[in-house]
N, C-alpha and C positions, 0 to 999 in steps of 0.2 A: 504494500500500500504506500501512499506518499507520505504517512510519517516515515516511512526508511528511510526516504531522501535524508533526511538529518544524517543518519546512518551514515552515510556513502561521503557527506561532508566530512564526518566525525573521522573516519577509517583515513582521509587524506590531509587530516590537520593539518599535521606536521609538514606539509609539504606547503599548503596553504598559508600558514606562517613564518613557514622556514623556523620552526621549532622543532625541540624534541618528541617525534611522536609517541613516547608514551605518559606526555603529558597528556592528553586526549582520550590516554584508556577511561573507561569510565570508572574503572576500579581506582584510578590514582585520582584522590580525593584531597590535593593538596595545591589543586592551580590560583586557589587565592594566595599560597606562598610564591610563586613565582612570578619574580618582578616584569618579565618582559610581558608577561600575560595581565598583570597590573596597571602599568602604561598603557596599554591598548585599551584595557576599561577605566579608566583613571578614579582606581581603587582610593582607598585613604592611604596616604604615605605617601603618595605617587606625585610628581609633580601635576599641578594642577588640577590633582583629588580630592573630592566632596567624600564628607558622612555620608550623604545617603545619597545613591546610585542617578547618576544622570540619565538622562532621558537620549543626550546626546555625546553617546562616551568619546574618547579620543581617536579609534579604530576608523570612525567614518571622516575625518578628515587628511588632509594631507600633510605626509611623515609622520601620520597619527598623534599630531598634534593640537590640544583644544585651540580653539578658535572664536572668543566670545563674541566676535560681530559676525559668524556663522558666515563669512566669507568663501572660507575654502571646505566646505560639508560638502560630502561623498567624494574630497579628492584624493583617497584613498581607494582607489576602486580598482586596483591589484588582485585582493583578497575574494573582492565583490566575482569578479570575471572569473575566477581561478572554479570557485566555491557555482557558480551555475554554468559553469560548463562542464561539474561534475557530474550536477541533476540532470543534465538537459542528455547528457551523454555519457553517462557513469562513470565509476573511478579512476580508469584506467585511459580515459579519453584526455588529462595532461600531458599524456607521451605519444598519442597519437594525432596525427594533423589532418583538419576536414571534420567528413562526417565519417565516424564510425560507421561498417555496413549494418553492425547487428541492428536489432529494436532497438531503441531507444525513445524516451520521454517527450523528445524535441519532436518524433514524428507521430508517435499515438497524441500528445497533445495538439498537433497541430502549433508547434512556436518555433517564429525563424525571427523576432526581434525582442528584447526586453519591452517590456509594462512594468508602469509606476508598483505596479502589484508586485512583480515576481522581486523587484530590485529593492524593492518595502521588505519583502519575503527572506532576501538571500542577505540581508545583515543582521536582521533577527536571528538568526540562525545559527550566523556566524559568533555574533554575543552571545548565545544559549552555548556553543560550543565551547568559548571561552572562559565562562560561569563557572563557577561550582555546581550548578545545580544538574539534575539527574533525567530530570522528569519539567514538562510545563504542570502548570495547576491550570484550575477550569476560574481563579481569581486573575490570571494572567501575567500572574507578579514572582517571580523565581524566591521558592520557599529558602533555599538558604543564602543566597544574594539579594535578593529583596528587587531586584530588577523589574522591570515596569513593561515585561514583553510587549503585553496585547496594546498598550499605552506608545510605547516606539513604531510598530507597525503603522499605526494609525497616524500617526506624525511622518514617518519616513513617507509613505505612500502620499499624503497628502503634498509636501513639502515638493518631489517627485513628478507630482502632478500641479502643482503652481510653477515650478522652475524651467518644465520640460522644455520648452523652446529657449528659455535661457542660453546664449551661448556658452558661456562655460561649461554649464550642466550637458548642455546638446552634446558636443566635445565628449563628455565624458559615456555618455551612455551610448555613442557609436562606439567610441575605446572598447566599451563590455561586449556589445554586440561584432566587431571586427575578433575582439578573442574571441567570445563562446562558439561563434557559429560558422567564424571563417568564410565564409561566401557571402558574396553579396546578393546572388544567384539566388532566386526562389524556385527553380526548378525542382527541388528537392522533395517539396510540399505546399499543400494548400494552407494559407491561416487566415486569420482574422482577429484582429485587439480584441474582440470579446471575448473570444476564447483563452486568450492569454489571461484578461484580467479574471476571469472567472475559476480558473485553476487555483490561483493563487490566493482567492479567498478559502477557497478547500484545504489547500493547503497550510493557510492560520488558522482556520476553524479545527484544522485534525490537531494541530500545534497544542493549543489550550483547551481541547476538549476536557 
């Protein structure tokens, strides 16, 4: 089902970070100890760290660094492309160029561009992997990080969807699109934005179920 997609993120952290991947195991219950995973959620202790969990940690901007006039949000989108062109095309689609022959997500879905949804979707995700925590709650708020999931979704997407024609932002979400999907070419498949945006509420709905 598409809670696994987390899965299949979780399985290629460490490549996705350029961390240690068995900080990612879910058995290893100690990545609020480690600093570089700290900095990216801009924990307490961390430069530019709040008590309580921001809405907009440090991971979504650029050199993952806060940004309080929200100038450079989402220029980070290294992590963002790496982390859905896993979904779109599974694990093993980082060392592979194009489109994979097998099955994959990007053609039963029907998606050959990002939606403010799916790019809402894939840093949510990416925070969740980075968390401590284990499991979503159906409150939306990570039980042992206290993180404000279903709360950022609803911001990122919205934010996503006021910026889109933004040049910067424009720039940035071809970047994603030039990684995940590699062609420009739709000959591949059929789509349509509705469809796109519609998976992607399924897939935060199965999130915090």
């Amino acid at each position: 089902g598409r809670s696994s997609e987390i899965g299949k993120i979780r399985l290629m952290a460490g490549r996705i970070f350029s961390l240690n991947v068995s900080y990612f195991d879910l058995s290893f219950m100690q990545r609020d100890t480690i600093p570089e995973i700290q900095k990216m959620l801009g924990g307490p202790g961390t430069a530019g760290g709040r008590s309580s969990p921001s809405k907009f940690p440090p991971i979504l901007f650029t050199n993952s660094e806060m940004d309080p006039t929200m100038s450079t949000v989402f220029g980070n989108w290294e992590p963002l492309a790496k982390a859905i062109r896993i979904v779109m095309f599974g694990k093993n689609s980082l060392d592979i160029s194009g489109w994979p022959r097998a099955k994959c997500n990007a053609r039963k879905w029907g998606t050959m561009s990002s939606t403010p949804g799916l790019l809402a979707w894939g840093w949510v995700a990416l925070i969740f992997i980075l968390s401590s925590d284990t499991s979503f709650t159906k409150s939306g708020v990570g039980a042992k990080s206290r993180l404000p999931y279903a709360a950022m979704f609803t911001a990122y997407k919205q934010l996503w969807v006021t910026l889109w024609d933004q040049p910067r932002i424009c720039t940035i979400h071809k970047k994603i699109d030039a990684y995940v999907w590699q062609s420009s070419s739709t000959s591949n498949i059929a789509t349509s934005d509705a469809e796109g945006e519609d998976f992607t509420s399924d897939l935060m709905r199965l999130a915090i179920a």
